[in-house]
C-alpha positions as CSV (number, residue, x, y, z in Angstrom):
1,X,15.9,-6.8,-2.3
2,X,12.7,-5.7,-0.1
3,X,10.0,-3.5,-1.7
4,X,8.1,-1.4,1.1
5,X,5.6,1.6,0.4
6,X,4.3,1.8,4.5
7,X,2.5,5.5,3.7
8,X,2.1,8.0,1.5
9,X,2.1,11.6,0.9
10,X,-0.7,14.4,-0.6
11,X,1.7,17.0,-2.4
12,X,0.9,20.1,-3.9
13,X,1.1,20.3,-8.0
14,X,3.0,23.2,-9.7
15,X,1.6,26.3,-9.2
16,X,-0.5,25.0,-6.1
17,X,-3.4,23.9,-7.8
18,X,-3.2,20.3,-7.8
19,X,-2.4,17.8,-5.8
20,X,-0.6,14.2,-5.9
21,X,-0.1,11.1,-4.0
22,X,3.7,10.2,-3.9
23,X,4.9,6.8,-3.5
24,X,8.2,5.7,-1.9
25,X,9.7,2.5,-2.2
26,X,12.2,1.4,0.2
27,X,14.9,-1.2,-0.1
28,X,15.6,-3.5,3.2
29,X,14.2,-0.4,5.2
30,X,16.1,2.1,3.1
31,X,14.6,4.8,1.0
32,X,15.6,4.1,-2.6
33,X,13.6,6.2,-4.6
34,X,10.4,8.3,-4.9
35,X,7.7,8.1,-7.7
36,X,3.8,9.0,-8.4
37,X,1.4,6.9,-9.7
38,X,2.3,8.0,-13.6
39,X,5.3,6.9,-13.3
40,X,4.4,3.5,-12.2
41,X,2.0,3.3,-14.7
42,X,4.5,4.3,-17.5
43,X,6.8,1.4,-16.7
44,X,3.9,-1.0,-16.3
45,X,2.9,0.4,-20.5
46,X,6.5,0.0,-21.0
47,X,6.8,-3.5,-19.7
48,X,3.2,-4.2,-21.5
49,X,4.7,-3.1,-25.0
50,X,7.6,-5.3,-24.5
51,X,6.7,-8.5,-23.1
52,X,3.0,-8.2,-23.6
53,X,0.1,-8.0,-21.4
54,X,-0.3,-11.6,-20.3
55,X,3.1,-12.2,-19.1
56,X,3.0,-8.3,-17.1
57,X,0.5,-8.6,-14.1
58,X,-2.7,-6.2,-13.5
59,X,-2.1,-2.7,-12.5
60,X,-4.4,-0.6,-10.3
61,X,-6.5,0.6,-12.4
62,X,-6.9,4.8,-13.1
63,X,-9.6,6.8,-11.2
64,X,-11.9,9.6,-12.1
65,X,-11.9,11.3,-9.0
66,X,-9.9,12.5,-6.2
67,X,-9.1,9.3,-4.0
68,X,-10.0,9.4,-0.5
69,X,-7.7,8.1,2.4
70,X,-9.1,4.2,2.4
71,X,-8.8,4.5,-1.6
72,X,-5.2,5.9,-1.3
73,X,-4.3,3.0,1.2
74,X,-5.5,0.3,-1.2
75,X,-3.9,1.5,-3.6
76,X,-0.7,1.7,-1.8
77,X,-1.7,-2.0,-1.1
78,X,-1.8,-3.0,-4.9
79,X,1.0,-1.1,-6.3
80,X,3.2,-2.5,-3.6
81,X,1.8,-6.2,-4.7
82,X,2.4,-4.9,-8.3
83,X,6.1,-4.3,-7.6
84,X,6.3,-7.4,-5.9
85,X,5.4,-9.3,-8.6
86,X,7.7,-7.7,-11.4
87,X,10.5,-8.0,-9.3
88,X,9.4,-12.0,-8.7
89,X,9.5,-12.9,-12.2
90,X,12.8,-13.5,-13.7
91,X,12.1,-11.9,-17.3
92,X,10.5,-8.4,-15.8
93,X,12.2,-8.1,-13.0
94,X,15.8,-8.6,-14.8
95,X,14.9,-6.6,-17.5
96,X,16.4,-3.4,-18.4
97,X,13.3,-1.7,-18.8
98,X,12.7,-2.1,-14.9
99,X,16.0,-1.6,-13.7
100,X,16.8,1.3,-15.3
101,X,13.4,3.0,-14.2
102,X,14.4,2.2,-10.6
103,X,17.9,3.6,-11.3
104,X,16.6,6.7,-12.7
105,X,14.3,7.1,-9.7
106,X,17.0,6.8,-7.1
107,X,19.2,9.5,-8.8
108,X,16.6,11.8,-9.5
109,X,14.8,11.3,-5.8
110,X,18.0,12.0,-4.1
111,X,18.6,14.9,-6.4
112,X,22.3,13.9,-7.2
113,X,23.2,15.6,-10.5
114,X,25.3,13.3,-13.3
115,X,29.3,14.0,-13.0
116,X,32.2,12.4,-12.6
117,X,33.0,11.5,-8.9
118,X,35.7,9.7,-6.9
119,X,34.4,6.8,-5.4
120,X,36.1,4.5,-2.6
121,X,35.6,1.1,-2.8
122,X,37.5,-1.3,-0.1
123,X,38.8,-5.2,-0.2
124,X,38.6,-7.7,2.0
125,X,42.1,-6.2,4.0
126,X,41.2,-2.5,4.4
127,X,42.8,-1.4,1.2
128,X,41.5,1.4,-0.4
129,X,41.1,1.2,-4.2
130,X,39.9,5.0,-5.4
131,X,38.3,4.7,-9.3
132,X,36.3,8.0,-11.3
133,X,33.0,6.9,-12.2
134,X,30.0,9.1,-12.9
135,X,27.3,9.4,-10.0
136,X,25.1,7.7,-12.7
137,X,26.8,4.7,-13.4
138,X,25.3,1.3,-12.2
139,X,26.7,-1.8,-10.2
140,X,28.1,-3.3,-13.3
141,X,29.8,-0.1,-14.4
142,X,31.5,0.2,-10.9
143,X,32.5,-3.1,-10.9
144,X,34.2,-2.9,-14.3
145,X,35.7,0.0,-12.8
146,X,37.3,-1.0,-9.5
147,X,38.2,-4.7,-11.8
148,X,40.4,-2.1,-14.6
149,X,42.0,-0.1,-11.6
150,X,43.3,-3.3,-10.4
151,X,43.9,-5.3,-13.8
152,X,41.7,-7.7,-13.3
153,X,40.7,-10.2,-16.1
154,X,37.3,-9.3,-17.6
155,X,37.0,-13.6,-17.6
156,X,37.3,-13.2,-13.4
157,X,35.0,-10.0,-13.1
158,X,32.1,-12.5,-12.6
159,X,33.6,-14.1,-9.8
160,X,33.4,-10.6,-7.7
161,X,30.7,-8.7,-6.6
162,X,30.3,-5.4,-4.7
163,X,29.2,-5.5,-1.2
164,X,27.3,-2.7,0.8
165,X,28.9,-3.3,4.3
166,X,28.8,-1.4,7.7
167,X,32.6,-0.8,9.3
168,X,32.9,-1.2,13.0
169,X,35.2,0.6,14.9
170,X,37.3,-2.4,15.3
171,X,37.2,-2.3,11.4
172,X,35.6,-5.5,11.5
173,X,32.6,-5.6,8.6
174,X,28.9,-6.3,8.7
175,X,27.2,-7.1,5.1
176,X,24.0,-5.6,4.3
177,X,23.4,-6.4,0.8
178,X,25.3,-7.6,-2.5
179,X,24.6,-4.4,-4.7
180,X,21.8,-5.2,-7.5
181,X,21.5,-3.8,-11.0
182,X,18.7,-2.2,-10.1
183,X,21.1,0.4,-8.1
184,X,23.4,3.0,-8.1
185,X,26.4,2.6,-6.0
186,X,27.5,6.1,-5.7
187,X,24.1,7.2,-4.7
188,X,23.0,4.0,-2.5
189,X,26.2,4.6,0.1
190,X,26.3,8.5,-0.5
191,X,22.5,9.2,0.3
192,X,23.3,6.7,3.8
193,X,25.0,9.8,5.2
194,X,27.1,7.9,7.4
195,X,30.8,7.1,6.8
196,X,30.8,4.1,8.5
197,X,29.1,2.7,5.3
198,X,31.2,1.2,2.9
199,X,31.3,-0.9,-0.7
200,X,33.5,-4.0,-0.6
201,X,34.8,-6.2,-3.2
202,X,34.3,-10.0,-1.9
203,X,34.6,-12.8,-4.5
204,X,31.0,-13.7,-4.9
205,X,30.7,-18.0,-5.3
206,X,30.7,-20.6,-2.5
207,X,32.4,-23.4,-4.0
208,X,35.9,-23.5,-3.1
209,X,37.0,-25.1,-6.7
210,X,36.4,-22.2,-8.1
211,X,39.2,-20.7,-7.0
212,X,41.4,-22.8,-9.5
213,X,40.4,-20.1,-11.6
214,X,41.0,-17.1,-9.7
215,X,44.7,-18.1,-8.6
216,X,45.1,-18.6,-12.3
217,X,46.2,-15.2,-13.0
218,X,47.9,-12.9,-10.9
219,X,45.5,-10.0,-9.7
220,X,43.1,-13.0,-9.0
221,X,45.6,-14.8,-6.6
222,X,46.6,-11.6,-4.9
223,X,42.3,-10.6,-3.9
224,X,41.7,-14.1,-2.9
225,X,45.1,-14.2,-0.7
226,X,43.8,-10.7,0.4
227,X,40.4,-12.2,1.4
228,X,41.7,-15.7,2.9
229,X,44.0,-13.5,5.0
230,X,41.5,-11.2,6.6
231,X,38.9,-14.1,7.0
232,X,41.6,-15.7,9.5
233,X,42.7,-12.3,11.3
234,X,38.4,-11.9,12.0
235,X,38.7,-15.4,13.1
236,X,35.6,-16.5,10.3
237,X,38.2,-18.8,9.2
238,X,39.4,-21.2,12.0
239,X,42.5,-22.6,12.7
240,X,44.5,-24.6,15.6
241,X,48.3,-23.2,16.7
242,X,49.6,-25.9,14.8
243,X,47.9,-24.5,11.8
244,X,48.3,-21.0,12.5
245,X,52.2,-21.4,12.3
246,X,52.2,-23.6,9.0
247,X,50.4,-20.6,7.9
248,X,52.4,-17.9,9.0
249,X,55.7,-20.1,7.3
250,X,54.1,-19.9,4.1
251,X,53.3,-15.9,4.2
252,X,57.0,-15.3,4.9
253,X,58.0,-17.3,2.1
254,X,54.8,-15.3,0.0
255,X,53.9,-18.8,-1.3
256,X,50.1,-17.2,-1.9
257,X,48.5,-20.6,-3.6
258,X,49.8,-22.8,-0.9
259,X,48.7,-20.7,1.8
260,X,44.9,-20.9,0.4
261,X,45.4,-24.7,-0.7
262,X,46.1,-25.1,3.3
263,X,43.3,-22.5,4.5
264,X,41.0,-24.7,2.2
265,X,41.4,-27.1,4.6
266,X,40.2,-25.5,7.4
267,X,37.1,-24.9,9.4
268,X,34.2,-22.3,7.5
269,X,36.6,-21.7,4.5
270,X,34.8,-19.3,2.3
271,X,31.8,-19.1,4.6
272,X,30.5,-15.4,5.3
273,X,29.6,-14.9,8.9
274,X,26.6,-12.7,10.4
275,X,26.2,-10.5,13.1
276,X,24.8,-12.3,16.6
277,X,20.9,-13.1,16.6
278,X,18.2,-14.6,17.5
279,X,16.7,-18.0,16.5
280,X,13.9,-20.4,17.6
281,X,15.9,-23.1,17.2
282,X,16.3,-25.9,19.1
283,X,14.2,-23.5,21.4
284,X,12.8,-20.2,20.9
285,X,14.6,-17.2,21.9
286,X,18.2,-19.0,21.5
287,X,21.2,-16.3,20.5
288,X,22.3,-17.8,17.3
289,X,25.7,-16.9,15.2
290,X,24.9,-17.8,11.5
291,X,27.8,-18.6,8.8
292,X,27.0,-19.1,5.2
293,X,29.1,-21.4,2.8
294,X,29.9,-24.9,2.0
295,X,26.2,-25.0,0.8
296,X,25.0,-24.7,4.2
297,X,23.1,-22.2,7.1
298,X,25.8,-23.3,10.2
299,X,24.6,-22.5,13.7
300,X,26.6,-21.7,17.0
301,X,23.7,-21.5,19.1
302,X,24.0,-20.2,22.7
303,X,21.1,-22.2,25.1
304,X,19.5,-20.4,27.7
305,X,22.3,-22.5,30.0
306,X,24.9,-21.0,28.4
307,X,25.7,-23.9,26.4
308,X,27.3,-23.4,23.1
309,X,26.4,-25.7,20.4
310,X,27.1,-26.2,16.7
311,X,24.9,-27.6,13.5
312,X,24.3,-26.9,10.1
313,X,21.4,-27.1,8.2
314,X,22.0,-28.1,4.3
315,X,21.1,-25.7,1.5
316,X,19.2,-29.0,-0.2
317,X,17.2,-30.1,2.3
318,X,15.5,-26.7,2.8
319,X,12.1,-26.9,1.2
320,X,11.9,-23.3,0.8
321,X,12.5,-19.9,2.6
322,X,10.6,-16.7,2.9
323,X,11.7,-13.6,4.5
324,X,9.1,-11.6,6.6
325,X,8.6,-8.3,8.4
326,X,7.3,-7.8,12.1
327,X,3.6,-8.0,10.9
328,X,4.4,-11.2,9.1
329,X,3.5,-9.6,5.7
330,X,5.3,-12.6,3.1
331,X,7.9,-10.7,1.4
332,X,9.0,-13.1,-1.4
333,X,11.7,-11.4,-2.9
334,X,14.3,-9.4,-0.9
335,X,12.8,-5.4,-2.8
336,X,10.2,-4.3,-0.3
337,X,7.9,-1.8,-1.2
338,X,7.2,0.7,2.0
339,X,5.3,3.7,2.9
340,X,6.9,6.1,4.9
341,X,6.4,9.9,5.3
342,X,8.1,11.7,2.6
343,X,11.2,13.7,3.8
344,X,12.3,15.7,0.9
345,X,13.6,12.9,-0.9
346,X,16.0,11.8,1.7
347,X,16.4,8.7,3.8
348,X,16.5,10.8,6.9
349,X,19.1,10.0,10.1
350,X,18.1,6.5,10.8
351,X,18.5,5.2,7.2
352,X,21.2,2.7,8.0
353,X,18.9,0.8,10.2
354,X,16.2,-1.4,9.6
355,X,12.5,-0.2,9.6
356,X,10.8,-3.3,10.4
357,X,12.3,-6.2,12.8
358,X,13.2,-9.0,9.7
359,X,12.8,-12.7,10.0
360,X,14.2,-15.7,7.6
361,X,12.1,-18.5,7.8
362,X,12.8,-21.8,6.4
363,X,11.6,-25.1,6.0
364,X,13.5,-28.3,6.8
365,X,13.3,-31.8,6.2
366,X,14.7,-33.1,9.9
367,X,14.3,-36.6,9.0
368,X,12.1,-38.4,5.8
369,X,8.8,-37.1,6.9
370,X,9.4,-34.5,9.2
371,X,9.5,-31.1,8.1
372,X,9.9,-28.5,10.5
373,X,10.3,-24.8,10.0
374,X,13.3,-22.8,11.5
375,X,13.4,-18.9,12.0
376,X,16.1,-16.5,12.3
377,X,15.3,-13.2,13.4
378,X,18.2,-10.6,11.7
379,X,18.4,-7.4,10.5
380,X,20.5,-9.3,8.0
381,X,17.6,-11.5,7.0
382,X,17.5,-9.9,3.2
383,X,21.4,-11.0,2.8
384,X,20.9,-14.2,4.2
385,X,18.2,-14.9,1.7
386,X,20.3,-14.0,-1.0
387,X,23.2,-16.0,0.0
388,X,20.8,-18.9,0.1
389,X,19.5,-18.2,-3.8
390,X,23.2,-17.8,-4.9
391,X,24.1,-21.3,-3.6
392,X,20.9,-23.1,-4.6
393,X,21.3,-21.3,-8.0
394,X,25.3,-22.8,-7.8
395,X,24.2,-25.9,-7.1
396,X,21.7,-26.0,-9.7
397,X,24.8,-24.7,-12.6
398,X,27.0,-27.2,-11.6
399,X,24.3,-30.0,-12.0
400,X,23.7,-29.0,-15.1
401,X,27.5,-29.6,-15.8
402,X,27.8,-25.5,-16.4
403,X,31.0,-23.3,-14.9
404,X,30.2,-19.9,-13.2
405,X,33.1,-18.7,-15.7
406,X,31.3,-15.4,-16.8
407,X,32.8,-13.6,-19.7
408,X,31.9,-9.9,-18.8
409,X,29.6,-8.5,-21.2
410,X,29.8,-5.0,-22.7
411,X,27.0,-3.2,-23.4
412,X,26.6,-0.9,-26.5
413,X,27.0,2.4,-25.5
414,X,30.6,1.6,-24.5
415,X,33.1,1.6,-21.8
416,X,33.3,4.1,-19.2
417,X,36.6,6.9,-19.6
418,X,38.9,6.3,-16.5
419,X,42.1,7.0,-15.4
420,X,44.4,4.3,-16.9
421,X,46.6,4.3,-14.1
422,X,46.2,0.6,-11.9
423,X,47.0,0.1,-8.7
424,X,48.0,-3.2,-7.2
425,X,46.2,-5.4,-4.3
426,X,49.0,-4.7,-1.8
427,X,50.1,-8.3,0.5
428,X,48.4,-8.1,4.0
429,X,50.6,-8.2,7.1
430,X,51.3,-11.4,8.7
431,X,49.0,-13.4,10.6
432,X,48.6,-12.8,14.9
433,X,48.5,-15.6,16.8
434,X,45.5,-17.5,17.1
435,X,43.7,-16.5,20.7
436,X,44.4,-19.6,22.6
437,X,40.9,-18.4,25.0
438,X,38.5,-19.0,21.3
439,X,35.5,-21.1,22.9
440,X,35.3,-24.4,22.0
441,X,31.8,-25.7,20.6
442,X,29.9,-29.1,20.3
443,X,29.0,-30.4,17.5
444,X,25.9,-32.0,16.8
445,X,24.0,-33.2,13.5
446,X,23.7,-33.2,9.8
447,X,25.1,-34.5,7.0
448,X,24.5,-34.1,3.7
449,X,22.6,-36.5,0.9
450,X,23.3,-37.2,-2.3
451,X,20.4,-38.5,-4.1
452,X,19.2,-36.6,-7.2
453,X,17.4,-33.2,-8.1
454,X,13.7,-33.0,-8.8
455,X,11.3,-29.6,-8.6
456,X,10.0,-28.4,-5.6
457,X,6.7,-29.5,-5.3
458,X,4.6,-26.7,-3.5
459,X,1.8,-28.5,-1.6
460,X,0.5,-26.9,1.6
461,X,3.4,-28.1,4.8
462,X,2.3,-27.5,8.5
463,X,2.3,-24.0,8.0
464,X,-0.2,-22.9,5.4
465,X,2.1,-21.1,2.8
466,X,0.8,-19.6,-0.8
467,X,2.9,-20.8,-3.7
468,X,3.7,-17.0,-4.7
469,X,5.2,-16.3,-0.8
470,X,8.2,-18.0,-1.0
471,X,11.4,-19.0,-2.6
472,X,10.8,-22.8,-3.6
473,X,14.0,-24.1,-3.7
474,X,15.1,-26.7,-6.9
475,X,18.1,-28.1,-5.4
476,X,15.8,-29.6,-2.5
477,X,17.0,-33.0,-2.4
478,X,15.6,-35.0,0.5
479,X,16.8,-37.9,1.9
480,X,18.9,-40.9,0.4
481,X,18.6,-44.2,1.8
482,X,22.0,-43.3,3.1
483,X,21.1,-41.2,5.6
484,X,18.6,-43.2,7.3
C-alpha cells in the first residue's frame, strides 16, 4: 500500500471556537481515511502499551501553542515518516491494533453507517457472485464470504485473494491492488464512485504446483478452469492453432484437469499482465508490456524502431526494489501517506486515478559484477511491487520446505450470518480461435541460477540508496558458475 498526507487542513472545533489540523492519508493516490493528530497519537500509545516503546518509533512530539504553517508542514513531514515506518515493520504494521484503526478511519471518514449490504464480487470469467456482508466487514470477512457462497474449502481459501480491478469496456480487467487487511471492501470500491470498479477473485500464488491442490476438490477445479479459460480468451495465456484446438477438444469433452495440465504448458501460464508502459530499459523512454509469474518481471519492449522484443528479468537476481513518486520521495512500502485538500471526507471525481506519476525501480545483477538499475514507470507500480514481495516471499516458503496450504483461521467473535444458499462457478463458453495476426516477438536473454539463498546484504550500489528505502530482497541469489 502507499501512505501519502500531500496537505492539510485548518478546521473549525464544535461550536466554532477552536480549531484543528486534519490529516488525510491516501492509499496509491486514493483517499482512504481522514484523522487528526489525537488520533494518531492514540494509536501510537496503543501500539506503545502493546509492544513497548523501543520496538514503536518516535512520534511528533505535542505542542503548546498554535502551530504555524512551516510547523504544520513538518509535522505533516514526520507523521507521514511515522506511518511509514509502522507499516514497514512486520509486527506493527500486521498488527490488529493498526489495522483496525485504519479500518475504522475509512468507515467513519466516508461516513458509511454499519448494515448489512449486497456486495458484488466477480471471477476471473465475468460471473457474478452476490454475498450479504456488513459495510463493516474486512477483506478476510469478504473473502470467507464470497469462499461459503461458492462452497469453497476453508483449506483452499488461502489460495484466493480479492482483487480491486478496473473493467474496460471490452470487459477486459486492469488490477490496481490485492485488497489488504487494513481495508474495507465495501467501502474501498463504493467510495470510488465509478462502476467501472470492481472486486475480483484471482487465485493468489505463482507456482503452478500449487494447483495440485486446488483441482483437488471440486469448487477449486471449476475457479481455476474459470481463470485458465479467461487468461487464454484475453490472450495473457498464449497458445499456437495447434494448441488452441487440443484445447477446445478437451472443453467439449469438460475434461477440466486436462485442459489446465495442457495450458500449464504454455507460454505466461499463471502470469498476470499489466497495462502498456513505459520503461528505461534497454533505452529510456521504451513502451514496455510487463507480465508477472513464473518468478519473473517479463518484458515485451517496443524500440523506438518499432521493434518488438522479449526478456525477463528473474525475481532472484533482483537486489532490491523501491517504488517512487514523481518527486522521487522513496516510498518503501506500497501505504502512502498524502496531503491533499480535504473534500468532506470524499475522494472527489478523480479518485480512480493516480495522484502522482509512480515508478518501480529495481536493481539487477546483469552479469557477476554488474548491477544495473531498471525503472518502470506505471500507474500499476504499487501492484507490481506487491506481486514481486508475494513471489520472493514464495520462494522463500518453499525453501524452507513449507506449503502455502493455509488453514483459514477464525477469529473469536465468530462467523458472519449469511444466506446459506451457494451458488456454483458456472463453465465458461468455449474457446475463439486464436487471432492468427498476434505479433510475433524475439526473444532475448536470461536464465535463471540455482545456487543457494543468503541475506541481502545492503551496502551502498551505484545509486546511493538508505537501507530503510527499499525492499531488500532474501531470495537474491546471484550467479552460479553455471551461468557464466
Amino acid at each position: 500500500m502507499h501512505f501519502s498526507i500531500p496537505e492539510t487542513e485548518t478546521r473549525a472545533g464544535e461550536g466554532g471556537n477552536a480549531a484543528y489540523v486534519a490529516y488525510n492519508i491516501h492509499v496509491n493516490g486514493v483517499l482512504h481515511c481522514q484523522v487528526r493528530y489525537s488520533q494518531l497519537l492514540g494509536l501510537h500509545e496503543q501500539l506503545r502499551k502493546e509492544y513497548g516503546a523501543n520496538v514503536v518509533p518516535a512520534f511528533p512530539p505535542k505542542k503548546i501553542f498554535t502551530l504555524t504553517p512551516a510547523e504544520v508542514e513538518q509535522r505533516r513531514e514526520q507523521l507521514e515518516k511515522y506511518m511509514q515506518a509502522v507499516r514497514q515493520d512486520h509486527l506493527l504494521g500486521g498488527s490488529e491494533i493498526f489495522n483496525s484503526f485504519l479500518r475504522k478511519a475509512q468507515q467513519e471518514t466516508q461516513q458509511i453507517p454499519t448494515e448489512e449490504v449486497q456486495l458484488e464480487v466477480l471471477l476471473s470469467n465475468g460471473q457474478k457472485v452476490k454475498i450479504n456482508i456488513l459495510t463493516s466487514d474486512q477483506t478476510e470477512d469478504v473473502l470467507e464470504a464470497v469462499a461459503s457462497k461458492l462452497d469453497l474449502p476453508e483449506d483452499l481459501i488461502g489460495y484466493f485473494h480479492l482483487f480491486l480491478v478496473r473493467e474496460a469496456k471490452d470487459g477486459a480487467f486492469s488490477f490496481i491492488r490485492k485488497l489488504q487487511e487494513f481495508e474495507l471492501p465495501y467501502v474501498s470500491v463504493t467510495s470510488l464512485r465509478n462502476p467501472e470498479y470492481k472486486i475480483l477473485l484471482r487465485k493468489s500464488y505463482w507456482d503452478s504446483a500449487y494447483d495440485d491442490d486446488v483441482m483437488e476438490q471440486r469448487v477449486g477445479l471449476n475457479l481455476l478452469y474459470a481463470q485458465t479459460v479467461a487468461d487464454i480468451e484475453r490472450g495473457w495465456i498464449l497458445a499456437s492453432k495447434e494448441q488452441h484446438r487440443q484445447l477446445k477438444s478437451l472443453q467439449e469433452k469438460v475434461s477440466k484437469k486436462e485442459f489446465i495440465r495442457l495450458a500449464q504448458t504454455l507460454k505466461y501460464y499463471g502470469y498476470l499482465k499489466f497495462d502498456p508502459c513505459i520503461t528505461d530499459f534497454p533505452e529510456k523512454g521504451c513502451h514496455v508490456i510487463v507480465g508477472a509469474g513464473n518468478s519473473e518481471l517479463n518484458f515485451q519492449v517496443k524500440l523506438p524502431n518499432d521493434q518488438i522484443k522479449e526478456g525477463s528479468f528473474k525475481v532472484t537476481r533482483m537486489r532490491c526494489w523501491r517504488v517512487t513518486s514523481s518527486v522521487h520521495k522513496p516510498q518503501a512500502l506500497t501505504l502512502h501517506v498524502s496531503q491533499v485538500p480535504v473534500n468532506n471526507g470524499t475522494s472527489g471525481p478523480t479518485a480512480g486515478k493516480s495522484e502522482v506519476k509512480l515508478e518501480l525501480a529495481f536493481e539487477y545483477l546483469m552479469s557477476k559484477d554488474r548491477l544495473q538499475w531498471v525503472t518502470i514507470t506505471s500507474p500499476q507500480a504499487i501492484m507490481l511491487s506487491i506481486c514481486l514481495q508475494s513471489m520472493v516471499d514464495e520462494l522463500m516458503v518453499k525453501k524452507s520446505g513449507g506449503s502455502i496450504r493455509k488453514m483459514f483461521r477464525r477469529r473469536a467473535n465468530g462467523a458472519l450470518q449469511r444466506s446459506d444458499s451457494q451458488q456454483a462457478v458456472k463453465s465458461p463458453p468455449l474457446l475463439d480461435s486464436p487471432d492468427a495476426n498476434r505479433e510475433s516477438i524475439a526473444k532475448v536473454s536470461s536464465k535463471l541460477s540455482s545456487v543457494s539463498l543468503r541475506p541481502i546484504n545492503h551496502s551502498s550500489s551505484s545509486t546511493d540508496i538508505r537501507a530503510n528505502d527499499f525492499h531488500g530482497n532474501f531470495a537474491f541469489e546471484g550467479i552460479g558458475e553455471e551461468d557464466l
